[in-house]
Backbone as a ProteinNet text record, in pm:
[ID]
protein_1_A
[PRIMARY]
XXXXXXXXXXXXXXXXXXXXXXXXXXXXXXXXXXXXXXXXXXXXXXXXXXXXXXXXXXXXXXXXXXXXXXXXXXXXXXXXXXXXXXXXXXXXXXXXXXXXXXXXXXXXXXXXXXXXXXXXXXXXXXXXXXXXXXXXXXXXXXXXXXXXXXXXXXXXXXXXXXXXXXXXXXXXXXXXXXXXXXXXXXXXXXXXXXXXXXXXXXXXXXXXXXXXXXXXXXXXXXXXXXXXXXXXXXXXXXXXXXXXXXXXXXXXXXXXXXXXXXXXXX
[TERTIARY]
595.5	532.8	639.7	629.3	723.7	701.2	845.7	870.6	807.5	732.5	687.1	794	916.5	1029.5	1018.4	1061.9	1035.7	1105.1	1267.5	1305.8	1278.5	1153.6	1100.9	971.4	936.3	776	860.3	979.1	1051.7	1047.3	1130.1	1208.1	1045.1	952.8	795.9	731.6	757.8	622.7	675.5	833.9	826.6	856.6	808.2	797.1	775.4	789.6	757.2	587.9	457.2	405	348.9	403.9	392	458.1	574.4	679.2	609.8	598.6	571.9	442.2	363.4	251.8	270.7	381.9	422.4	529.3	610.1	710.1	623.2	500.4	469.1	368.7	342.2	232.5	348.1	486.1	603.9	655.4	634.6	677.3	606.3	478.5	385.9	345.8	369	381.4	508.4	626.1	730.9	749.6	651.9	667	541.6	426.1	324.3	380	476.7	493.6	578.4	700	789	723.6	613	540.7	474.7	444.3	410.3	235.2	202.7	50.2	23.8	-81.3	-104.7	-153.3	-125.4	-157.3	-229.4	-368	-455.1	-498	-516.3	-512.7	-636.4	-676.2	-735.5	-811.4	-982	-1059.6	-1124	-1212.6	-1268.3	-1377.9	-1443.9	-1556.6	-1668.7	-1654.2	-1856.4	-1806.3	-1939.5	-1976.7	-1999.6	-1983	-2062.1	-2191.7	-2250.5	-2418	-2456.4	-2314.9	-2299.5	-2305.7	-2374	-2372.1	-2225.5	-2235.7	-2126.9	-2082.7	-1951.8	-1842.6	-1868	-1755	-1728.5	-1655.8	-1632.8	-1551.8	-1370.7	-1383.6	-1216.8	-1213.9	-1287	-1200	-1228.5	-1281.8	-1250	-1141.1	-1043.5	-935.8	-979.6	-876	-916.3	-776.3	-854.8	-745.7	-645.8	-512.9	-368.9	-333.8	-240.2	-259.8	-109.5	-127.1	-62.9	-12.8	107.2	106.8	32.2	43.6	-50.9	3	157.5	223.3	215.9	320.7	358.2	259.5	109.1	17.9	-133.2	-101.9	-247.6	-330.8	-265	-360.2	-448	-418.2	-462.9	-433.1	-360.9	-247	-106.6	-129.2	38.5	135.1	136.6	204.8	179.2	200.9	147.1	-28.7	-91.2	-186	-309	-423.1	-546.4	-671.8	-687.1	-815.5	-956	-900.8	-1038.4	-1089	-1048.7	-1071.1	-1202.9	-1151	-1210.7	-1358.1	-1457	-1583.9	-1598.7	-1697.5	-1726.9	-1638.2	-1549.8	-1482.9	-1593.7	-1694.3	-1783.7	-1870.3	-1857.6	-1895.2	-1880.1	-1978.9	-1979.4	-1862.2	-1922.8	-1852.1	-1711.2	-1603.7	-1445.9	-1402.1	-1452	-1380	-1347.4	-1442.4	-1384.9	-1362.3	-1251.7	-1218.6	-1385.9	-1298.9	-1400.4	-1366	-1437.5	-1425.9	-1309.3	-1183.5	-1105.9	-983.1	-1013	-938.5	-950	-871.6	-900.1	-990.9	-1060	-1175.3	-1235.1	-1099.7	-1050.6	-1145.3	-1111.9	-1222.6	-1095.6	-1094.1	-1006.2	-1118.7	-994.5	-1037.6	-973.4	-1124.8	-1052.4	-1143.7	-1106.4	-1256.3	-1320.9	-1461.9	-1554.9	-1463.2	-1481.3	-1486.5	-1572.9	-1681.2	-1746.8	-1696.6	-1639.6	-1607.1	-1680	-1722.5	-1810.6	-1777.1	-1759.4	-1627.6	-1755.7	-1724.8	-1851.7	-1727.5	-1750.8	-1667.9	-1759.5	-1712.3	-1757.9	-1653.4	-1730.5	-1647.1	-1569.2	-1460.6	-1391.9	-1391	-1407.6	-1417.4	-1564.7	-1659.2	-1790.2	-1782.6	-1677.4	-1673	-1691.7	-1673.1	-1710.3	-1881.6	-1947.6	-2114.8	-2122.2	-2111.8	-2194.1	-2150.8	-2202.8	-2160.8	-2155.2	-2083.9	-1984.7	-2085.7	-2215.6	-2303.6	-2230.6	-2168.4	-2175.7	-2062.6	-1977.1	-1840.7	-1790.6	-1685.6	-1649.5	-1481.1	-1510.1	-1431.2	-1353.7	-1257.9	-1141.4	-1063	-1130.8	-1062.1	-958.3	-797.7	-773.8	-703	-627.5	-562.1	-486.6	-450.6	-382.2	-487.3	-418.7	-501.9	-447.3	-523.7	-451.1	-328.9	-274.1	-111.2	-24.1	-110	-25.9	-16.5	-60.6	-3.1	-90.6	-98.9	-156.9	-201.7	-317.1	-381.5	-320.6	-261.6	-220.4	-114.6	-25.2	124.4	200.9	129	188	191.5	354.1	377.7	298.6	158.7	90.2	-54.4	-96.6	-195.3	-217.8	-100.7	-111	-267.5	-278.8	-363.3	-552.1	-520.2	-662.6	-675.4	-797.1	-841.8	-877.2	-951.8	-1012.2	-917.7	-1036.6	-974.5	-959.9	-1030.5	-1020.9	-1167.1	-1226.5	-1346.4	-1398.4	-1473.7	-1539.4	-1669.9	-1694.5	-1860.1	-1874.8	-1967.3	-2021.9	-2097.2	-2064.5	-2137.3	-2246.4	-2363.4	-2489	-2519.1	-2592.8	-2669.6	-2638.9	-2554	-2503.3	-2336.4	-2337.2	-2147.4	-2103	-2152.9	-2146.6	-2139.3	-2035.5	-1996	-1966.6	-2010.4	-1958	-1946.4	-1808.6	-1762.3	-1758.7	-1788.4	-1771	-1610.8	-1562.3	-1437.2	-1413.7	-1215.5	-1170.6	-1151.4	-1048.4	-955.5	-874.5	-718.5	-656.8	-510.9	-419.8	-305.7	-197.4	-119.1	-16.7	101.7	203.2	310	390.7	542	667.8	692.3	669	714.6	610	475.9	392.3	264.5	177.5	87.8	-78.5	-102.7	-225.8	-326.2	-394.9	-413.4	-511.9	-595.5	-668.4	-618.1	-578.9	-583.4	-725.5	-706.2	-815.8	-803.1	-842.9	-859.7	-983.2	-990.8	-1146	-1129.2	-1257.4	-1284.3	-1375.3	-1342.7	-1484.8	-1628.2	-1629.5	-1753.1	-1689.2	-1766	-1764.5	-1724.1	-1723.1	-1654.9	-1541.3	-1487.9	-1345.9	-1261.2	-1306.7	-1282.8	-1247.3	-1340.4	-1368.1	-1242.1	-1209.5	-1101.2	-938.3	-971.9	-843.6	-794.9	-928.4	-838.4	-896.4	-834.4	-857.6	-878.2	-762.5	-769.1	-779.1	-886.1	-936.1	-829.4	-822	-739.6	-695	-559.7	-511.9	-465.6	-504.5	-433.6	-473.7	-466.8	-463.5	-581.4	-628.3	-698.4	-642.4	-646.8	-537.7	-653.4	-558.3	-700.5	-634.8	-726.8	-670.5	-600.7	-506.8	-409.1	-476	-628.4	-664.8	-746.3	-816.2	-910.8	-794.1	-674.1	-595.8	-536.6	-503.9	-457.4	-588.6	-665.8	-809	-797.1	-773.3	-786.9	-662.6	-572.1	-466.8	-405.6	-564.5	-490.5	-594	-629.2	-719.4	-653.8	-718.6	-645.2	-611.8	-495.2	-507.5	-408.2	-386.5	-294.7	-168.7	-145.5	-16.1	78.9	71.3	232	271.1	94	63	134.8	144.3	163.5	278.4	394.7	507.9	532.3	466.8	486.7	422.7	315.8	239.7	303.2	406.3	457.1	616.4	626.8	748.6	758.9	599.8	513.8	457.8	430.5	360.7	267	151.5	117.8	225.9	346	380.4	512.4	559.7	660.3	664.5	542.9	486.8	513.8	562.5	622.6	524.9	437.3	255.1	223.3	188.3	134.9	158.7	301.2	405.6	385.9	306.5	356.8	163.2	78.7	-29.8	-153.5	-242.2	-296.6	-471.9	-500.3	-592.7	-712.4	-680	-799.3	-820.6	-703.6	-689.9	-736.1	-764.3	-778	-975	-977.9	-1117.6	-1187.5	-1317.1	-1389.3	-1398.5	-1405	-1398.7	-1508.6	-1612.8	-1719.4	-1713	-1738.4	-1811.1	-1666	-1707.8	-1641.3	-1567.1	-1457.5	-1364.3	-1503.3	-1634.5	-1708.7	-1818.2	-1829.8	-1976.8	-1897.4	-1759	-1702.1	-1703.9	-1623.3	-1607.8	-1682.8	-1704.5	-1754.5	-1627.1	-1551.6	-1463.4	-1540.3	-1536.1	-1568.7	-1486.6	-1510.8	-1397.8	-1497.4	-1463.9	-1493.2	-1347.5	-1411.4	-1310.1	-1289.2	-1259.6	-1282.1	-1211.5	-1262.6	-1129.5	-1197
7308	7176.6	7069.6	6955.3	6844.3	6776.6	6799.3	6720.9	6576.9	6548.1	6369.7	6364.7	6377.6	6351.7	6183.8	6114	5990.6	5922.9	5961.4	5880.1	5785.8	5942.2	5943.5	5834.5	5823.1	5751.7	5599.3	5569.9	5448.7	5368.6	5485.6	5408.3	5348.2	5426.8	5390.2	5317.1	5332.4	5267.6	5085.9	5073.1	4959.1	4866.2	4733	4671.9	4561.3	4407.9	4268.7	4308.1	4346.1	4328.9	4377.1	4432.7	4475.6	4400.3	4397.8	4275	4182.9	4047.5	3932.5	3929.5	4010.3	3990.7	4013.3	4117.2	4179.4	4070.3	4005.6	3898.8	3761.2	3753.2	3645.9	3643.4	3775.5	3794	3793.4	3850.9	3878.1	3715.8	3643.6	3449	3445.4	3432.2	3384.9	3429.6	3529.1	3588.7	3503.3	3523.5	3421.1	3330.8	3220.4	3110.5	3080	3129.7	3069	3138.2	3230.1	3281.9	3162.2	3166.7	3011.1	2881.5	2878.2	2754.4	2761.2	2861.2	2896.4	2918.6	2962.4	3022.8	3121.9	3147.3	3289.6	3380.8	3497.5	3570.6	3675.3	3703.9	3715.5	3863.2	3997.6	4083.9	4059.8	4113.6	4073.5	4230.6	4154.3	4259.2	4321.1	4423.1	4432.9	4324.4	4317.5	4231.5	4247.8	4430.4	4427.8	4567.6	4597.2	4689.9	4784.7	4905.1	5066.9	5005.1	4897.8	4898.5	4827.8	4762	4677.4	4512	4490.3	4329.5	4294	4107.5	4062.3	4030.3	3990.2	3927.3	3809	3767.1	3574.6	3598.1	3457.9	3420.3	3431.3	3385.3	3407.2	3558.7	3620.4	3776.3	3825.7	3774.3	3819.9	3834.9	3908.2	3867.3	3987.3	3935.2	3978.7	4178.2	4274.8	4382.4	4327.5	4425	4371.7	4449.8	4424.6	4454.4	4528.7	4640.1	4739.9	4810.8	4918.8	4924.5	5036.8	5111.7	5208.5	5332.2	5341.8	5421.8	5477.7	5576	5644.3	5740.1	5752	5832.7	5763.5	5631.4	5610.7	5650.1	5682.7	5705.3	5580.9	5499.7	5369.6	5283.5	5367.6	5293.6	5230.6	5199.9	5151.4	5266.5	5319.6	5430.7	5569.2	5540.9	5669.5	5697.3	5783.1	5791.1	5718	5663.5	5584.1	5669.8	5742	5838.4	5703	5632.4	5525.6	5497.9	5514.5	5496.4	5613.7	5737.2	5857.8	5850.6	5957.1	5965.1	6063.1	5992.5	6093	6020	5940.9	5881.4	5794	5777.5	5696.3	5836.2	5835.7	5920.2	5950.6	6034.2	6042.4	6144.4	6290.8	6399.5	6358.2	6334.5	6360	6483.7	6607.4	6724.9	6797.7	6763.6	6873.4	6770.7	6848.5	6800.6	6747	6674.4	6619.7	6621.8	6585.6	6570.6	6662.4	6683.6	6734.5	6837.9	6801.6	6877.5	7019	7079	7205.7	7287.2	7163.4	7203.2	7239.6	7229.3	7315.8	7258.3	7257.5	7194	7220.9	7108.9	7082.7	7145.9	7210.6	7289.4	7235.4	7244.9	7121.8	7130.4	7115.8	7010.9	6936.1	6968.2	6851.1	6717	6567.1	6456.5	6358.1	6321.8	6151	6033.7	5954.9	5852.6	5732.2	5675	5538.6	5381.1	5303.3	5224	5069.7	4989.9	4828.6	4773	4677.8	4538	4466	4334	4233.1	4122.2	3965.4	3835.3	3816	3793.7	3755.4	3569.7	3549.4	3355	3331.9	3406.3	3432.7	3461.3	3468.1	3552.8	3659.2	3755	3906	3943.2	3836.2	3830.3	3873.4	3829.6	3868.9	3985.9	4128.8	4206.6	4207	4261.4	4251	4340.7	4287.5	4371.6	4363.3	4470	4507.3	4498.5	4467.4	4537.8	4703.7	4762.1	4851.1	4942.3	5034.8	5053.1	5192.6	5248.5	5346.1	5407.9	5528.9	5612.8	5713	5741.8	5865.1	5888	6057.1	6031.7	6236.6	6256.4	6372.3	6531.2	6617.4	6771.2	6784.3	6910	6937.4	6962.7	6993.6	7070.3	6939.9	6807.5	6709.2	6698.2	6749.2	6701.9	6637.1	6527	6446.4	6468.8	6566.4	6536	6448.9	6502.3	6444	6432.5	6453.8	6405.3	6503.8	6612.6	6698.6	6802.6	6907.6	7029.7	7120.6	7146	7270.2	7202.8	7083.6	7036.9	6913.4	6877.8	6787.9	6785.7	6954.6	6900.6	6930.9	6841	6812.5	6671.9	6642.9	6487.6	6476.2	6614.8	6567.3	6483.2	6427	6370.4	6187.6	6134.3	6061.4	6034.1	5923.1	5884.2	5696.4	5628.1	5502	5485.9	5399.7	5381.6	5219.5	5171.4	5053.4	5063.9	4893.3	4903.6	4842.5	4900	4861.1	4745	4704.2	4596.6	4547.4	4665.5	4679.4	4654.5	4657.7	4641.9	4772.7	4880.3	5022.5	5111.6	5253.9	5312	5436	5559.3	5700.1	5803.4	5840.2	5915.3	6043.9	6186.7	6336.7	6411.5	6418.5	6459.9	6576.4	6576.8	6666.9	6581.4	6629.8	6612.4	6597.4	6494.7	6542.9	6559.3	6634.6	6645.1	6588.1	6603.9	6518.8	6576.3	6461.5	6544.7	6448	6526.6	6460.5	6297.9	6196.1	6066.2	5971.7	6038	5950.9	6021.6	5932.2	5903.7	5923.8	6040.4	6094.5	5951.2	5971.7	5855.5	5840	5788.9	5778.8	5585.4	5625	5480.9	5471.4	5284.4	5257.6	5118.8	5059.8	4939.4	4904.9	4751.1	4694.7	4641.8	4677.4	4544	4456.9	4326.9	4244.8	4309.9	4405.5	4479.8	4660.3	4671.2	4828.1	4806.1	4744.1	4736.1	4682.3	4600.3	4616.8	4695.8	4794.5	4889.4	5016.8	5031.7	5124.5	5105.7	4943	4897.1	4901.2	4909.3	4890.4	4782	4670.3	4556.6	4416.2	4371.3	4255.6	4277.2	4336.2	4418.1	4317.6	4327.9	4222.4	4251.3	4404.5	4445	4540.8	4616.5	4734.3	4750.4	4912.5	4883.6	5043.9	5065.6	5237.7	5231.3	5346.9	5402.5	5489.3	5429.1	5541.8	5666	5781.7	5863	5894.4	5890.8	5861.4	6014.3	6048.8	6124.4	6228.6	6235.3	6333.8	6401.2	6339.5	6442	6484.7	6475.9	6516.4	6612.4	6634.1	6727.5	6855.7	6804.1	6918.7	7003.4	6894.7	6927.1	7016.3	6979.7	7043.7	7219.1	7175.7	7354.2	7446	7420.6	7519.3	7573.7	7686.9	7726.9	7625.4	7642.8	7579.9	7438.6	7375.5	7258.3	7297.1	7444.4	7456.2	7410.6	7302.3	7222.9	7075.9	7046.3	6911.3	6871.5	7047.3	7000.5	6982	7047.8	7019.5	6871.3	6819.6	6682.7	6584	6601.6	6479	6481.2	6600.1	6569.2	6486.1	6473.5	6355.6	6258.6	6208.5	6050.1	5984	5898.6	5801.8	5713.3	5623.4	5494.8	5402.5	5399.6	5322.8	5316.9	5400.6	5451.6	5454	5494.4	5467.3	5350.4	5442.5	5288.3	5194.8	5213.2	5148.9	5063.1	5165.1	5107.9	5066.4	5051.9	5047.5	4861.4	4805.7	4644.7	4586.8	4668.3	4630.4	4758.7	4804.5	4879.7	4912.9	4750.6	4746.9	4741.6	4706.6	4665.3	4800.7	4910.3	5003.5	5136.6	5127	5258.8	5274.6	5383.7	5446.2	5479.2	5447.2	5510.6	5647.1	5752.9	5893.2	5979.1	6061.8	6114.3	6260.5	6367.2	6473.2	6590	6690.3	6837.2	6922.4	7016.6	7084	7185.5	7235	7308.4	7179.3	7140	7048.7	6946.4	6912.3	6839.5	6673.8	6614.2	6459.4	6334.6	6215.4	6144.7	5992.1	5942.1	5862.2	5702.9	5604.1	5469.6	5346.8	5266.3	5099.9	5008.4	4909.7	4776.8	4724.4	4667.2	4631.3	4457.4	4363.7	4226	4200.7	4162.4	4085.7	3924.4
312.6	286.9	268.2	330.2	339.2	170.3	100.9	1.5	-41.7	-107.7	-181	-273.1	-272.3	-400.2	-378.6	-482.8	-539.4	-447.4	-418.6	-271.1	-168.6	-152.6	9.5	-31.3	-145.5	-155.2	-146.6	-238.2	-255.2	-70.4	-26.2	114.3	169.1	196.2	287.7	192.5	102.8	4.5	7.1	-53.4	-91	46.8	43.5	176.1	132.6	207.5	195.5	161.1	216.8	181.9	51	-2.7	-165.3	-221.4	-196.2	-331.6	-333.3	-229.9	-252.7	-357.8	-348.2	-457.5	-604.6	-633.3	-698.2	-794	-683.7	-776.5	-791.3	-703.6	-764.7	-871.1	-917.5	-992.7	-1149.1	-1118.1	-1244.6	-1274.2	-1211.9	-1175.6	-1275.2	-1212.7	-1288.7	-1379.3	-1453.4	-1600.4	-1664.2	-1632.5	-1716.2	-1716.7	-1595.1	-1632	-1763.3	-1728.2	-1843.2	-1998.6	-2001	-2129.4	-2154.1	-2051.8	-2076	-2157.3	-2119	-2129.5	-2278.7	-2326	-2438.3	-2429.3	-2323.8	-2275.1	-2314.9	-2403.6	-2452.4	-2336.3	-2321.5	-2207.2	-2255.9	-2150.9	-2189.5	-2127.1	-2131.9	-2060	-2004.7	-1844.4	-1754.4	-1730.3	-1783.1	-1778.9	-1646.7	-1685.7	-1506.8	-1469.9	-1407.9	-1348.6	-1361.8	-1387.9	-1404	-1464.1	-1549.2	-1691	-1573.3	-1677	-1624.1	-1541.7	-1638.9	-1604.6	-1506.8	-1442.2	-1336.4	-1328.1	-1479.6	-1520.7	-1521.2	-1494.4	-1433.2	-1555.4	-1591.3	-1686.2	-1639.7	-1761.6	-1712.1	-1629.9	-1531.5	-1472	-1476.9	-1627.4	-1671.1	-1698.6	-1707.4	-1661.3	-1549.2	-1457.5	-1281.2	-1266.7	-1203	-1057.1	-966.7	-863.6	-748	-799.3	-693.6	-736.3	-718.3	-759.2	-759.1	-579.4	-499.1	-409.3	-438.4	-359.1	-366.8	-212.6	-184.3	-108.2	-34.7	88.9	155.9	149.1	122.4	116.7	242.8	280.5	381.5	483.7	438.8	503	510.3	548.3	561.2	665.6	802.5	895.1	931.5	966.7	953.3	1079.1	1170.8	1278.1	1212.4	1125.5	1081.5	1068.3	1063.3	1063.8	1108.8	1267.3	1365.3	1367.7	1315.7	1379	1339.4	1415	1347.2	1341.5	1233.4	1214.6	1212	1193.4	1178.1	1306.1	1401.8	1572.3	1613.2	1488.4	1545.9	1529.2	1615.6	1570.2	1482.2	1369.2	1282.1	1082.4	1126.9	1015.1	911.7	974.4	882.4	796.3	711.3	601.7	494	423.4	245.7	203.1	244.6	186.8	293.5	225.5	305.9	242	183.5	177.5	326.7	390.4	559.7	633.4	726.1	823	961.7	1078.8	1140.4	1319.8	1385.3	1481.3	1569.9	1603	1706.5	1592.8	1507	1374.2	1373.1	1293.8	1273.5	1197.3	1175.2	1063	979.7	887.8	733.9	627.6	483.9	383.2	289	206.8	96	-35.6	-98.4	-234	-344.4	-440.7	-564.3	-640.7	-747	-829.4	-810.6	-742.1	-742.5	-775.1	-725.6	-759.8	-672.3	-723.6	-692.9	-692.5	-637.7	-587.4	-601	-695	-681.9	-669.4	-559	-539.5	-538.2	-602.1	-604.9	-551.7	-444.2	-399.2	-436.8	-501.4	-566.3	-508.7	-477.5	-475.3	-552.1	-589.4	-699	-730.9	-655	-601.7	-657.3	-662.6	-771.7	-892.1	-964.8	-1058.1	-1110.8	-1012	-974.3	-1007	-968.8	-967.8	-862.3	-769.2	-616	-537.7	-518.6	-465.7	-338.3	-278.4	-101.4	-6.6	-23.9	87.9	236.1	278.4	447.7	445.8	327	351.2	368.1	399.6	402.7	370.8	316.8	268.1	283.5	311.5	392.4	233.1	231.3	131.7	162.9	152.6	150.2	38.7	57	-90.8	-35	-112.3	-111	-168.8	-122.9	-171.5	-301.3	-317.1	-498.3	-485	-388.8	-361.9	-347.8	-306.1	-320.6	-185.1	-54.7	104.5	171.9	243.5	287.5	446.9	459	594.2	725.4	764.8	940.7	918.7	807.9	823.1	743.6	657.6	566.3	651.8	658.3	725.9	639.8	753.1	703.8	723.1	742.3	729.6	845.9	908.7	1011.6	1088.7	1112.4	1236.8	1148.5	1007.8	937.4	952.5	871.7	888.5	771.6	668.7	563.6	495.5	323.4	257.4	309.3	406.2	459.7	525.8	471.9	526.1	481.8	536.3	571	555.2	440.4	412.5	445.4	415.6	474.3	334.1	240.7	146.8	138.4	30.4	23.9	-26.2	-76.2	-97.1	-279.2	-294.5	-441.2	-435.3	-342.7	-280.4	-314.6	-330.4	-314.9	-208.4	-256.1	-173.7	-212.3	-175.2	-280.6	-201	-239.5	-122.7	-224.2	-181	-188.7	-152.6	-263.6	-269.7	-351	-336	-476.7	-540.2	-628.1	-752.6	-690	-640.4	-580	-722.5	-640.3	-707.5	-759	-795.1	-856.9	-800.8	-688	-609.2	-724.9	-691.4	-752	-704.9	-822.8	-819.4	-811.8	-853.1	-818.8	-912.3	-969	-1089.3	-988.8	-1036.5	-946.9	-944.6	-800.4	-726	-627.3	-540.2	-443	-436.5	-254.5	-168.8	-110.8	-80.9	-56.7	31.3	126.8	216.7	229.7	178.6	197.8	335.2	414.4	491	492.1	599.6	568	625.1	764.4	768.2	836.8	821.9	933.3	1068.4	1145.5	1256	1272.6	1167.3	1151.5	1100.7	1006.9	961.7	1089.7	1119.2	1223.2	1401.2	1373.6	1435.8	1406.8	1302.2	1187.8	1198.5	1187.6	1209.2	1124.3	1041.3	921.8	775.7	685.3	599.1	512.7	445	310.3	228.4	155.8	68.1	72.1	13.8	13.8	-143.9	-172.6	-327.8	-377	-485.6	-540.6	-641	-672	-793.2	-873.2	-994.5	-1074.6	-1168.5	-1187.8	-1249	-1416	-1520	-1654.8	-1695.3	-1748.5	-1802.1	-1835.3	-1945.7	-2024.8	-1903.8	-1822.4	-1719.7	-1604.8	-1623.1	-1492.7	-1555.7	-1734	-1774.7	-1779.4	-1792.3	-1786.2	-1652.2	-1504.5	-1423.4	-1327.2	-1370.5	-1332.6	-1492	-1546.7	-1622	-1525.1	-1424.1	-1385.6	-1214.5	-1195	-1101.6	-921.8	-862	-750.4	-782.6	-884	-952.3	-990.1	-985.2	-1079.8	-1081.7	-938.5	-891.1	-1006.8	-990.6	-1065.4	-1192.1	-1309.9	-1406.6	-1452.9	-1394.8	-1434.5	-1381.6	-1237.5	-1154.9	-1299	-1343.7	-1441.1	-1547.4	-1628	-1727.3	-1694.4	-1605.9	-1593	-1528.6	-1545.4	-1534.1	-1644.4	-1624.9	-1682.8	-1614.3	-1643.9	-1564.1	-1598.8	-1688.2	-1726.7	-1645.5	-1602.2	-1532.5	-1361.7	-1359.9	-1200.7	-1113	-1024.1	-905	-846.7	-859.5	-854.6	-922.3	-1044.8	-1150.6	-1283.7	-1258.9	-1406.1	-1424.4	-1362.4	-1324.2	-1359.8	-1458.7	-1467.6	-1376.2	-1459.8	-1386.6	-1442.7	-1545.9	-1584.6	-1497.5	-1363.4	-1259	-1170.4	-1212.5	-1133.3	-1153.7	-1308	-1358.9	-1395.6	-1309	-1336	-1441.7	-1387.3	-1532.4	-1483.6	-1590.4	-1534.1	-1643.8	-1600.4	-1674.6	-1576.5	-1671.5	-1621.9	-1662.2	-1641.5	-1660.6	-1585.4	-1581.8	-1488.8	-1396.1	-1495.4	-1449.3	-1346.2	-1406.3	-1333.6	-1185.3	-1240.9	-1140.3	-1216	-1181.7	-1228.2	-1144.9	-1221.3	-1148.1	-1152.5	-1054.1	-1127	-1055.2	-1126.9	-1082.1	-1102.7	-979.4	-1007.9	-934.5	-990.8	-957.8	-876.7	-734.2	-688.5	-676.7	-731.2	-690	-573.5	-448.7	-354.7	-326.3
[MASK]
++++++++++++++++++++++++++++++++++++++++++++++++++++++++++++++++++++++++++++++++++++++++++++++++++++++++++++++++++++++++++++++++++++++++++++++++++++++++++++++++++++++++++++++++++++++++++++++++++++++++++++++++++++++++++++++++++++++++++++++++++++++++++++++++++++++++++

């Protein structure tokens, strides 16, 4: 299996389009502290129950990068071109693949796009949205030695009328240098998506510490745990820079399977 050592995530991961958001989001923290602006931590947009917040705690997600395996066309191959990519369950593979099934802990996926220019009131009916993310072992479908010629772990919903979207997954793992995770790209509908072309947003889901330690004492993770004890969110090349908009709500059991949820503003 091809190494994720911290290096290799550095050289692909970091890029103009991650910094610039990144230094102007760190600007604009030292200048308003400069100024003597109280700074205000920046809540999510909408409750478990889905009611909207105020306005002054909208923002839009923090934009983040795609890292080295999106499958996306930017980097070698475009699974989004393929038939069959629009779907719920992404545990099996699809279409011309080898037609494997990722093993894991149950995980539910429940993803709301909301306006942020609304004040995260109005949900993003007929947008769509491109999930992948890694196996429990940590290797990424189409590009990991041993798994190239899969697809799972990778799938496209079109959201409802709720700006909802829930994709059928694992748990995935925790490789060396990086703070267990699921990527994600909004678009403005399904056929751009399905094009790979007009990316509203790009950015991560982070998964909270205590259900990843639950999840990685059980069999099939054993790589995870020595990888999660010499992380942090705080430490994370991601999410060390703010990760309040990023981090999931997470409910349910190692036996029953988890359910994790975000509000996404773009």
């Amino acid at each position: 299996m091809r190494r994720h050592d911290d290096d290799e995530v550095h050289e692909h991961d970091r890029g103009l389009s991650h910094d610039l958001p990144v230094l102007a989001r760190r600007r604009m923290i030292r200048l308003l502290a400069g100024a003597g602006v109280a700074l205000v931590p920046l809540a999510g947009c909408t409750s478990e129950d889905g009611s909207s917040s105020s306005a002054a705690d909208c923002a839009a997600v923090p934009e983040e990068t795609a890292g080295p395996y999106p499958g996306d066309g930017s980097n070698g191959v475009n699974v989004l071109k393929e038939s069959g990519v629009v779907r719920g369950d992404i545990t099996r593979s699809f279409g011309d693949s080898a037609g494997g099934t990722a093993e894991g802990v149950p995980l539910t996926l429940t993803l709301t796009v909301v306006d942020a220019d609304s004040g995260c009131g109005t949900p993003r009916k007929g947008a769509a949205v491109y999930v992948w993310q890694c196996d429990r072992e940590g290797g990424y479908s189409l590009y990991t030695e041993g798994v190239t010629d899969e697809n799972y772990l990778r799938g496209v919903q079109e959201t409802d009328a709720r700006g909802r979207v829930a994709f059928t997954s694992v748990f995935p793992g925790c490789y060396p240098g990086r703070w267990p995770h699921v990527h994600f790209e909004v678009y403005g509908s399904l056929a751009d998506a399905t094009t790979a072309t007009a990316i509203t947003s790009t950015s991560q889901l982070a998964l909270p510490k205590d259900v990843c330690d639950a999840v990685y004492a059980t069999e099939g993770y054993e790589r995870s745990v020595n990888n999660l004890g010499r992380l942090s969110l705080e430490s994370d090349s991601v999410f060390r820079d703010g990760h309040d908009q990023q981090l999931a709500a997470v409910t349910g059991s190692v036996g029953e399977g988890y359910s994790a949820s975000l509000t996404i503003a773009v």
